[in-house]
Every structure is written in structure tokens, then in C-alpha cells.
C-alpha positions as CSV (number, residue, x, y, z in Angstrom):
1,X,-3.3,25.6,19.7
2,X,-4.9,28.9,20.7
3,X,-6.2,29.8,23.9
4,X,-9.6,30.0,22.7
5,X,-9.1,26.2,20.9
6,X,-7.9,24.9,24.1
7,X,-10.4,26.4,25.9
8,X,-12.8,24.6,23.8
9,X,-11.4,21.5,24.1
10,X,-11.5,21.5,27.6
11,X,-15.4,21.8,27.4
12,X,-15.5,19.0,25.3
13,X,-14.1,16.9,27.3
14,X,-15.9,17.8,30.4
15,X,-18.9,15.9,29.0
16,X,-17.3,13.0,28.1
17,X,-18.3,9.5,30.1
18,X,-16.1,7.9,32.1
19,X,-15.8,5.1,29.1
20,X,-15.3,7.4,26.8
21,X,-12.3,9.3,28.9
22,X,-10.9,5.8,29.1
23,X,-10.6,5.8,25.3
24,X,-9.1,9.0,24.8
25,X,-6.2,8.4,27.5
26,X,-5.4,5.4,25.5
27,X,-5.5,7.3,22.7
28,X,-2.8,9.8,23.9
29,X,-0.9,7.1,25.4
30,X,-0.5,5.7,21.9
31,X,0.6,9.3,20.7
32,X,3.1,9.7,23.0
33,X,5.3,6.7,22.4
34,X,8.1,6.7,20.9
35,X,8.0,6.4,16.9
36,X,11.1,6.0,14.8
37,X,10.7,7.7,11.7
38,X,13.2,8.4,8.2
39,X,11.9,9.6,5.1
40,X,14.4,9.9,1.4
41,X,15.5,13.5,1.5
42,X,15.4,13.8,-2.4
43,X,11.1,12.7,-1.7
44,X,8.5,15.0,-3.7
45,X,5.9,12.4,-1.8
46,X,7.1,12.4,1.8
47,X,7.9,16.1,3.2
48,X,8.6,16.2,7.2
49,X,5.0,17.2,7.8
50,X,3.9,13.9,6.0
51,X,6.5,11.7,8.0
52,X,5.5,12.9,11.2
53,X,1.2,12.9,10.7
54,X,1.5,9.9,8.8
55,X,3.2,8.2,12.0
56,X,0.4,9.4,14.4
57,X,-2.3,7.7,11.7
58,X,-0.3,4.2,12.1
59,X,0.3,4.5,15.5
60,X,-3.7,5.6,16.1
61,X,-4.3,2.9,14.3
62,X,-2.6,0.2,16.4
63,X,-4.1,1.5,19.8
64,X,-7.0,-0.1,17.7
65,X,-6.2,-2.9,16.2
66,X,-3.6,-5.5,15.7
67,X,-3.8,-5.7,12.2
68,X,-1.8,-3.9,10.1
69,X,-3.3,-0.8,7.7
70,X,-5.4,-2.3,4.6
71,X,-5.7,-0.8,1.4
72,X,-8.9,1.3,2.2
73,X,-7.3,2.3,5.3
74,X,-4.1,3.5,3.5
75,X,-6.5,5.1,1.0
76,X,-8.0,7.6,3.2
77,X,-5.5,8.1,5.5
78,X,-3.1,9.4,3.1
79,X,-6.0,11.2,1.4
80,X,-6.8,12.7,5.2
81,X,-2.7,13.8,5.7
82,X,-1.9,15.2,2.1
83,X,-5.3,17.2,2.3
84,X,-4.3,18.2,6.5
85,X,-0.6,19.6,5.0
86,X,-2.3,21.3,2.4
87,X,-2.0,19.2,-0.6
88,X,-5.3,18.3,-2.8
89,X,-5.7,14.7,-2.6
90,X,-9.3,13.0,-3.6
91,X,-10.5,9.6,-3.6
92,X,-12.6,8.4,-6.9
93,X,-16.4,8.8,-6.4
94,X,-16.4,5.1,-7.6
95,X,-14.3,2.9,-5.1
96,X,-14.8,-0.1,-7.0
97,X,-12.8,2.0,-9.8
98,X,-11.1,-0.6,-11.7
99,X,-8.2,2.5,-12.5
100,X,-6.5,4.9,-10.0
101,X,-6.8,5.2,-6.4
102,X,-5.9,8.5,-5.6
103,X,-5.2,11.6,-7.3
104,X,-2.9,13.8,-5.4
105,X,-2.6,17.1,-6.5
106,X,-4.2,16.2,-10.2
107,X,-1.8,13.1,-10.7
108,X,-3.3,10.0,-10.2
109,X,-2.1,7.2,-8.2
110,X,-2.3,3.2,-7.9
111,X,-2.2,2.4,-3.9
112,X,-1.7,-1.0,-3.0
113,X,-0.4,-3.2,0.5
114,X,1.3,-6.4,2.0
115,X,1.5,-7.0,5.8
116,X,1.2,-11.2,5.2
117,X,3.6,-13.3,7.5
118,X,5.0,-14.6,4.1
119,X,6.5,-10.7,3.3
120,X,10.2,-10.4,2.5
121,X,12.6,-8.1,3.4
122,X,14.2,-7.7,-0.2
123,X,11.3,-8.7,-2.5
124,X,8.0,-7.6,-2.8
125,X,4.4,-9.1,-3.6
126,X,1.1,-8.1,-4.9
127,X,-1.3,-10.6,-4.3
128,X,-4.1,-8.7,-6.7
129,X,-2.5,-6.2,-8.9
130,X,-6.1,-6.3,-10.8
131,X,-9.2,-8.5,-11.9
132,X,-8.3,-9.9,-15.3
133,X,-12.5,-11.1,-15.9
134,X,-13.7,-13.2,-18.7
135,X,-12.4,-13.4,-22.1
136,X,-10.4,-16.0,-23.7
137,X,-8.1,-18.2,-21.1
138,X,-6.6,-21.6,-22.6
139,X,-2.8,-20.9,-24.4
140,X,-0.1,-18.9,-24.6
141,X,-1.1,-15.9,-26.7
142,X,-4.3,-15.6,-24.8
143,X,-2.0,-15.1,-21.7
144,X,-0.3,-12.3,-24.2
145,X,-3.1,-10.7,-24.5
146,X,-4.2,-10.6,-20.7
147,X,-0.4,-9.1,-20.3
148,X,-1.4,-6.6,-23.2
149,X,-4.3,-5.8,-21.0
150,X,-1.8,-5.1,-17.7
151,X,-0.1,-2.7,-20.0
152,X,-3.5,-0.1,-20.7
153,X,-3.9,-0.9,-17.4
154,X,-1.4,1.1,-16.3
155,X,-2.2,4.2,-18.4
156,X,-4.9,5.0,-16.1
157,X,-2.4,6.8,-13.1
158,X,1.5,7.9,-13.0
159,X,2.8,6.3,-10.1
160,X,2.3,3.0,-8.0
161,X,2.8,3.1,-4.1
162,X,2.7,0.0,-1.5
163,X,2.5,0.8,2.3
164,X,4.4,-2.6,3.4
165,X,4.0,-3.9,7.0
166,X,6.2,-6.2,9.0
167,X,4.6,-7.4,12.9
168,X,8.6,-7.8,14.9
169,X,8.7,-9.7,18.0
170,X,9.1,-7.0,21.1
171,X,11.7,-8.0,23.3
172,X,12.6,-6.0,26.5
173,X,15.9,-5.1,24.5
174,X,13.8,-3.7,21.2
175,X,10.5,-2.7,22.0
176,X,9.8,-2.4,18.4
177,X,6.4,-4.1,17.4
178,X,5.3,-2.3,14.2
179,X,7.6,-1.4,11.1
180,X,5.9,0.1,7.8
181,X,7.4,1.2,4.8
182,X,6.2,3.0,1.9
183,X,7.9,1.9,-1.4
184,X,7.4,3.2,-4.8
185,X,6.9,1.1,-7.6
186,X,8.3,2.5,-10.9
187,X,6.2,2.2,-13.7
188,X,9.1,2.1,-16.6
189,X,10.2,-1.2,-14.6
190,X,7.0,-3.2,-14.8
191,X,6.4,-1.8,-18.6
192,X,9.3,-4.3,-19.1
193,X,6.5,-6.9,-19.4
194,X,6.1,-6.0,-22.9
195,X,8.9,-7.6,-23.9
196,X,8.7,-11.0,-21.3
197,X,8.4,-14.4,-21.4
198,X,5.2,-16.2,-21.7
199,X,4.9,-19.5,-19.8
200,X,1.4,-21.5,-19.6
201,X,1.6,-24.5,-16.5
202,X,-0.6,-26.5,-19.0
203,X,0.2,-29.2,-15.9
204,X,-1.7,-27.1,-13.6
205,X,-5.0,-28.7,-12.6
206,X,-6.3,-25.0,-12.0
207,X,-8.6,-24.1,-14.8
208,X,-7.7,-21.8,-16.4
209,X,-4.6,-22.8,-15.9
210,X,-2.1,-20.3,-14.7
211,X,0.5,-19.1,-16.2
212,X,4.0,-16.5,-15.9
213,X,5.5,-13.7,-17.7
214,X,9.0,-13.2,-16.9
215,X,11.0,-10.2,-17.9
216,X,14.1,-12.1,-18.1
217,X,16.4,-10.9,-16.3
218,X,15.1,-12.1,-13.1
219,X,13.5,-8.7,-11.9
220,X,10.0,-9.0,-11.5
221,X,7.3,-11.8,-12.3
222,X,3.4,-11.4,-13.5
223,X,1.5,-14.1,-12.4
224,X,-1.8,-15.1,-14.3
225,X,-3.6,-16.2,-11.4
226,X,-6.4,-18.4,-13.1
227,X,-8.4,-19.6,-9.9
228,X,-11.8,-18.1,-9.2
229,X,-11.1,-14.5,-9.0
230,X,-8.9,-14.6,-12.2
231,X,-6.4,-11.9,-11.3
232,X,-3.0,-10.5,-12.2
233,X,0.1,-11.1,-9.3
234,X,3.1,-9.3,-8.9
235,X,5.5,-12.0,-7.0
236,X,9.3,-11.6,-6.5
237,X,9.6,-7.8,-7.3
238,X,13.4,-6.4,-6.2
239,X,13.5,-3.5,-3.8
240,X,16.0,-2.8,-5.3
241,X,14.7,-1.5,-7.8
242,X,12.0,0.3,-6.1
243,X,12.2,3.6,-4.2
244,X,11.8,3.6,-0.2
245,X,10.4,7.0,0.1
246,X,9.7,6.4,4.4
247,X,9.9,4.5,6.9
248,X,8.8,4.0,10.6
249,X,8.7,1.8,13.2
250,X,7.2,2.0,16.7
């Protein structure tokens, strides 16, 4: 910071309320404890500069709050950091835009999150991939068709992201609370779908009844979610088979 920034500042905060000094000393108690952070080194998402302002968002985050960092949260913080680091990143006009979340430097992205107590270590979960609405819902090939609809889904952005969260019990031996990860989803994996299994639970009681498509080969399932909100799951997706592009924990 320059002299003349600091200088600034300095004013600034010589008309802040006692209250309000209070806030910002927890704020830069937050930012000075210690984060763990480790990002892939082969990453074209996550540079050094990403790792480390990314971190101070999550930790500023949790001087707030105990819950973890929701979609809409993730979406403008990591619109905020790549546009800080001087990459162009821009949220749709239209939140409610049934495609991409993000475009980052004229690709567009699919953003999504899981902090639940019912996240695992090794697979992962996406409780609402995306609204399925109205149409045709009783068999099979109607289910076919919903998975058809999945696939043009997914010509609408290049890559799919989760930010995953996991609350650990601080002990006085690891005084780790909060561990996030960020996890790419490759689309070529969940294209697989084309070629899966349909399955209707015609015993369900649901209506419309839910239903599975399996790829198989035990990788990944879609999950016709037929309750009110008819949407499409993601449940049991390998790690594995993902890419961890960063992680940190603090």
C-alpha cells in the first residue's frame, strides 16, 4: 500500500464508532489466522493469487457466519477474485438463468455446492443439478427423454465446478474448523449418461415417480427426482474421477 493509501485509510478509520471498530478488529483477527492452503500445480483455474484471496473470502466469511459458502456466495466471490487478479469474470444479468453461472474470461461456467452433514469424503452429491418442469413423467422413455434434456443442458457452459465444504471438530491438538475444496466436474464423464441405464421405481409412492440412470459401470448416478420441485440429482459421483484443483482449511 502507498503512503498516500495508508494515509487515507487511517482517516477512514478515525470516524469509525466504537461498534463499528469492534467489527473491523474482528475482521483482522480472522485475516490473520492461520489458513492452510494447496492448489494442483498443472491448474489453469487456481493461480497462487487465486489460492491466497480466495482463502481470505472464506475465512471473511466465517468471522460471519457459521454456515458454510452457498452458491450465490461462491458466485460472486469468485466473480469478485478472478476480476481483483485481473481476469474478466461476469455474472449473467439473469440470475434465475436456467444455463451458465459464470463466464470467466468468455468461457462459461456451471457453479454448484455441498456443505450438508451427509457429504463424503470420496463421493460427491448434487442435490439440484437443474429443474426438469412439466412435460411428460409416467415411464421409462419419458425419463429418456428428461436425460436427453440433461444432455442440451449441458451445451450451455464448458466446465462444471463445486466449492465442497466439510465443518471438522476443533480439538486443542487440530484447531482446524473449516475445510473447502474446489473440485472439477468433467463434462466428458457425465456425457456418459447417453449411453445409461434407465430404471423407473414404479413402487415409489412419489408421483411422479422417481426414477435412475446409471452409467454402468458404477461411476456416477442421475437421479430423477419427481417430488415437488421435479429436479435432476447427481448422487454417488467418484472423486476420483474429478479434478481437485484447491484446497484449504483453517
Amino acid at each position: 500500500m502507498s503512503k498516500n493509501n495508508l494515509e487515507k485509510t487511517i482517516a477512514r478509520l478515525s470516524r469509525l464508532t466504537a461498534s463499528q471498530l469492534g467489527l473491523l478488529n474482528g475482521i483482522l483477527d480472522t485475516f490473520e489466522r492461520p489458513i492452510a492452503s494447496h492448489r494442483l500445480s498443472t491448474s489453469d483455474v487456481v493461480n497462487k493469487e487465486f489460492l491466497i484471496a480466495f482463502g481470505d473470502v472464506l475465512k471473511l466469511h466465517h468471522s460471519m457466519s457459521q454456515d458454510y459458502l452457498d452458491k450465490h456466495r461462491f458466485e460472486a466471490a469468485i466473480e469478485r477474485v478472478y476480476n481483483a487478479i485481473g481476469r474478466i469474470a461476469s455474472l449473467p444479468d439473469n440470475r434465475c438463468n436456467p444455463g451458465h453461472d459464470l463466464t470467466v474470461d468468455g468461457e462459461a461456467w456451471s457453479l454448484k455446492t455441498q456443505g450438508d452433514k451427509g457429504i463424503k469424503r470420496d463421493t460427491l452429491y448434487i442435490s439440484k443439478f437443474m429443474e426438469l418442469g412439466i412435460g411428460a413423467w409416467g415411464n421409462e422413455k419419458d425419463l429418456a427423454g428428461l436425460r436427453d434434456q440433461f444432455l442440451r443442458h449441458m451445451r450451455a457452459y464448458k466446465r462444471i465446478f463445486q466449492l465442497r465444504y466439510f465443518r471438522l471438530k476443533s480439538t486443542n491438538l487440530s484447531p482446524i474448523e473449516h475445510y473447502y475444496e474446489l473440485v472439477e466436474i468433467p463434462k466428458k464423464l457425465l456425457a456418459e449418461a447417453k449411453r445409461g441405464d434407465i430404471t423407473m421405481m414404479h413402487n415409489s409412492s412419489q408421483i411422479p415417480k422417481p426414477g435412475y440412470c446409471t452409467d454402468g459401470q458404477s461411476r456416477f448416478k442421475l437421479y430423477f427426482d419427481g417430488g415437488t420441485e421435479r429436479k435432476l440429482q447427481i448422487k454417488a459421483l467418484r472423486k476420483d474421477l474429478c479434478v481437485v484443483h484447491a484446497s484449504w482449511e483453517f
